[in-house]
C-alpha positions in Angstrom: 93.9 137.3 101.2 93.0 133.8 99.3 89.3 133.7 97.5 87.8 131.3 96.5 86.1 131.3 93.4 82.8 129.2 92.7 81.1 128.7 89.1 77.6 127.4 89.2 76.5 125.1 85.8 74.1 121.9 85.3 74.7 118.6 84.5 72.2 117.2 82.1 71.8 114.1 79.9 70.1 114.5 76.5 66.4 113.7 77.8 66.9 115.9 81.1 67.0 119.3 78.7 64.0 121.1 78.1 62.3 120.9 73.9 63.9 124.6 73.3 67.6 123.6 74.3 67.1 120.4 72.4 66.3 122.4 69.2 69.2 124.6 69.8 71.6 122.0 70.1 70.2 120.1 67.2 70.7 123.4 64.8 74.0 123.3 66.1 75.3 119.9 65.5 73.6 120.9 61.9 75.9 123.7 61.3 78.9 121.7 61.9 78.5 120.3 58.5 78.4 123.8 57.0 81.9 125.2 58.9 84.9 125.4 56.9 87.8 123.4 58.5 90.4 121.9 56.0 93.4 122.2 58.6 92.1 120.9 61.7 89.3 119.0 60.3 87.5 120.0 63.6 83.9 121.2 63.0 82.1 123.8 65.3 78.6 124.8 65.2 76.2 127.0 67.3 73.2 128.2 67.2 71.9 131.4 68.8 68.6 132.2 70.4 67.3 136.2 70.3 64.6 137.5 72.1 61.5 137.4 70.0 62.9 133.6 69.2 65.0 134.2 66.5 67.7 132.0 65.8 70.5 132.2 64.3 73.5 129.4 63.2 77.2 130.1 62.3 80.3 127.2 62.9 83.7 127.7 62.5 85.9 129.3 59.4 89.3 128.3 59.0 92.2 129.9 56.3 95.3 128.8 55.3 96.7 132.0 57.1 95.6 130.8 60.6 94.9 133.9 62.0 92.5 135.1 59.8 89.7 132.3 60.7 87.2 132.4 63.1 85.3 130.7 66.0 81.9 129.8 65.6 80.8 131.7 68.5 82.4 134.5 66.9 80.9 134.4 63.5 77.5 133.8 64.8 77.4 136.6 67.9 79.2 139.0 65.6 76.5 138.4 62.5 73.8 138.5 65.0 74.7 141.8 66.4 75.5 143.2 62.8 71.8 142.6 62.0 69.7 142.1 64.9 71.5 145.0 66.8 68.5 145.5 69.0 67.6 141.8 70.3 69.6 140.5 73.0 71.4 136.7 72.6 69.8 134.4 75.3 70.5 131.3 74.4 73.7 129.8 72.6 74.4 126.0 71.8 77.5 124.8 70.8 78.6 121.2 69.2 82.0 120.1 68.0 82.3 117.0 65.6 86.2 115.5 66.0 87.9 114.5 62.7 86.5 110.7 62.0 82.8 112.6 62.1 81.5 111.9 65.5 80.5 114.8 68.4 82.5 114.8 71.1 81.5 113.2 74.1 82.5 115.8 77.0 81.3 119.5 76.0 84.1 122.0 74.2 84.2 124.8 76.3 84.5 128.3 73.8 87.8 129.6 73.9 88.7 132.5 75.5 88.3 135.2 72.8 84.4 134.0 72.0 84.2 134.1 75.7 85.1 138.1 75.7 83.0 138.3 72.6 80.2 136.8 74.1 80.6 138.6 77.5 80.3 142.1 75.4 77.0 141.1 74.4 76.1 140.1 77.8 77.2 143.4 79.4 75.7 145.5 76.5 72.3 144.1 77.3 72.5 143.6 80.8 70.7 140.4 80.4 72.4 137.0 81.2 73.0 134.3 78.2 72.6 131.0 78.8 75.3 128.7 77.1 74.9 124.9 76.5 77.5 122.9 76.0 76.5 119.7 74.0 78.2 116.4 74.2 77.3 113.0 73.7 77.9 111.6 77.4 76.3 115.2 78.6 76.0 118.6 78.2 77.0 121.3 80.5 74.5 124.5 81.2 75.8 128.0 82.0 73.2 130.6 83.0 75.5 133.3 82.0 78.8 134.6 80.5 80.0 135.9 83.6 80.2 132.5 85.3 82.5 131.3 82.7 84.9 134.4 82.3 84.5 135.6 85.9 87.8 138.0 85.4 86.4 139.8 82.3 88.9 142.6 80.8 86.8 145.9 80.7 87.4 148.8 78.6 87.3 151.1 81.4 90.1 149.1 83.1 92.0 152.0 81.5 90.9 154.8 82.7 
């Protein structure tokens, strides 16, 4: 039996987005001057809403032994949860800045371990996160994890 699979997401420009998701992105373009990335020389940044308003900003970590660097997403949903652990993410912005300095035009997706990561948090507090996705040109809004990792791997897929 074929399926068809459809992910729902907005299209905006910069002035379409609301004065909240503008912040967030702003913070995260910020932190891309703070990540550490001597190999790729490909900055990340994010910045995460809580409830209650609280945000947070990580970007991305790099080491010379490659696995042992981190996402942006990563760092800043794994920090959050480490010391907010009872305020749910609802809101995450990300920004990339190439090499030469300038923010990408199209939006970076997360890969798909931050995806998982984020997804846990999603699932944990049964509430949906809204990602955007900044880029120069436009930015790309997800209303939750789920539409972006529609084939999650579960911990009970083992049982």
């Amino acid at each position: 039996m074929k399926q068809t699979l459809t992910i729902t997401y907005d299209t905006l420009q910069w002035e379409e987005m609301d004065n909240n998701d503008q912040a967030l992105v702003e913070k995260a373009k910020n932190s891309c001057k703070y990540s550490y990335a001597p190999f790729s020389e490909f900055h990340v940044g994010c910045a995460l809403q809580l409830e209650e308003g609280i945000i947070l900003t990580g970007n991305n970590q790099e080491n010379a032994s490659f696995p042992c660097g981190t996402c942006a997403e990563r760092a800043t949903i794994f920090y959050a949860h480490a010391n907010y652990p009872h305020l749910a993410p609802t809101v995450i912005a990300i920004a990339a800045r190439r090499k030469d300095g300038e923010y990408m035009e199209r939006p970076l997706p997360p890969c798909g371990a931050c995806r998982q990561a984020l997804l846990e948090m999603e699932n944990l507090f049964q509430k949906p996160i809204k990602m955007i996705l900044y880029g120069t040109r436009e930015s790309i809004i997800v209303h939750s994890i789920k539409d972006i990792l529609p084939f999650q791997f579960e911990a009970n897929m083992m049982e």
